[in-house]
C-alpha angles and dihedrals in degrees: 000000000000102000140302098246116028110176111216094226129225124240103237116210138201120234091257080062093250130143099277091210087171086047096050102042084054091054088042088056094047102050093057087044079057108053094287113142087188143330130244107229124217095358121146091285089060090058092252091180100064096034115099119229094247080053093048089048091051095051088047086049093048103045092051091054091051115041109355095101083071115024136033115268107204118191116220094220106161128109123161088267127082099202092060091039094054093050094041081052085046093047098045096041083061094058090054101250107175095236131335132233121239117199116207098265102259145209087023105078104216119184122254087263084053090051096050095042081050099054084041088057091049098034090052087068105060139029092217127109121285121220106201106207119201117190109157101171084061102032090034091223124087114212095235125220089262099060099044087059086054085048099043077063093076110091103225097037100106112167150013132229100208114191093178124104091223108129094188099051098044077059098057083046084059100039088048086065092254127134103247117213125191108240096200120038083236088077115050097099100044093053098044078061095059091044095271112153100220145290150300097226146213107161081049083085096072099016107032092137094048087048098045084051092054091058096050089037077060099047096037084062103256097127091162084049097052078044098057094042095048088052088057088049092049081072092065087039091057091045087048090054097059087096134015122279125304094012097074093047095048102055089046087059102049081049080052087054100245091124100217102162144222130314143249138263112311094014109084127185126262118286118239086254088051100048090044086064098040093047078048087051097051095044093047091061089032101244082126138036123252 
């Protein structure tokens, strides 16, 4: 396993729009201060479309010298193409990252036959573990039953992040052997309900403790505890929903003072309304002073 809660960092930037590498070892650091047992780099949080390869490399790089002695450094390593996922696979594997995350190609469409024949192409190239990621509000097609069990068939593919709210399909995740992560925070208690092992987190950012005690509240037993405080972390969840990923997040942690930066095209930053609601959001459930 590669940990319970794994933040899908964000990709600081400095105000020129390049990579901030100071910025983000600092936030790396942070985040396993705070309850993270590792980070996904470059994932769709990071801003992965508009990295370059030689940029992804650098933040992979960074996070493993910086933390990697003592947390799990994924490399989101997935596009909607199999040839350059296949080399970004290639390229982190060679910096020593501990597993990579594959989105569902998107945009394509490829039938069930084209996604398994993807994550063998990727899979054949390191021995690490692969995170299957299936987003289908954002890759437009869901990774069926069916196919995961043609995918649980590949020896080093180890675990799904599952983004859908489908119950029934995070258990057959779970009955078919593999770790199941919650793909919305959302989600983390349904699924450890259904076996699943944790989460690939946003709110983690700004609550990674809360959310790491919700997992052990779960597992000690105290199933009403890991309730009541999942109802207090729903508040962040709804201040981190005002604007589409990473935009909302962003923004809260620039009002936390971590100075992350801007985004990129066509990303653009929080609105003065939005960021009103999501400064209202963090001091209503105190991660924030009024």
């Amino acid at each position: 396993m590669l940990g319970e809660v794994l933040t899908a960092i964000v990709t600081p930037f400095t105000r020129e729009g390049t990579v901030d590498i100071g910025r983000f070892r600092a936030l790396a650091r942070y985040l396993v201060d705070r309850g993270s047992d590792g980070v996904v780099v470059a994932g769709t949080t990071g801003e992965c479309p508009t990295l370059t390869d030689e940029e992804r490399a650098a933040l992979i790089a960074a996070a493993l010298e910086e933390i990697g002695d003592r947390a799990t450094v994924i490399a989101g390593t997935g596009t909607y193409s199999t040839a350059h996922s296949v080399h970004l696979t290639e390229a982190a594997h060679a910096l020593g990252v501990h597993g990579v995350l594959v989105v569902t190609p998107y945009y394509n469409k490829p039938p069930p036959r084209g996604i398994v024949a993807h994550f063998e192409a990727i899979a054949a190239v390191t021995d690490r573990p692969v995170v299957v990621y299936n987003i289908p509000q954002r890759s437009v097609i869901n990774i069926e039953p069916e196919t995961i069990a043609h995918l649980a068939e590949i020896p080093n593919v180890t675990a799904v992040k599952q983004a859908t709210t489908d119950v029934a399909q995070a258990r057959s995740i779970v009955e078919l052997g593999l770790d199941l992560y919650a793909g919305n925070d959302d989600l983390l208690l349904p699924f450890l309900e259904v076996g699943g092992v944790g989460v690939i987190s946003v709110f983690s950012h700004v609550v990674g403790p809360q959310v790491k005690e919700l997992v052990r509240l779960y597992r000690s037993g105290d199933e009403e505890g890991a309730r009541r405080l999942n109802d207090r972390l729903m508040l962040v969840n709804a201040a981190l929903g005002v604007a589409t990923n990473p935009i909302a997040v962003k923004a809260a942690l620039n009002l936390l003072g971590h100075e992350v930066g801007g985004l990129r095209l066509p990303l653009v930053e929080a609105t003065d309304d939005e960021v009103a609601l999501i400064r209202a959001g963090l001091e209503e459930s105190n991660v924030l002073r009024r």
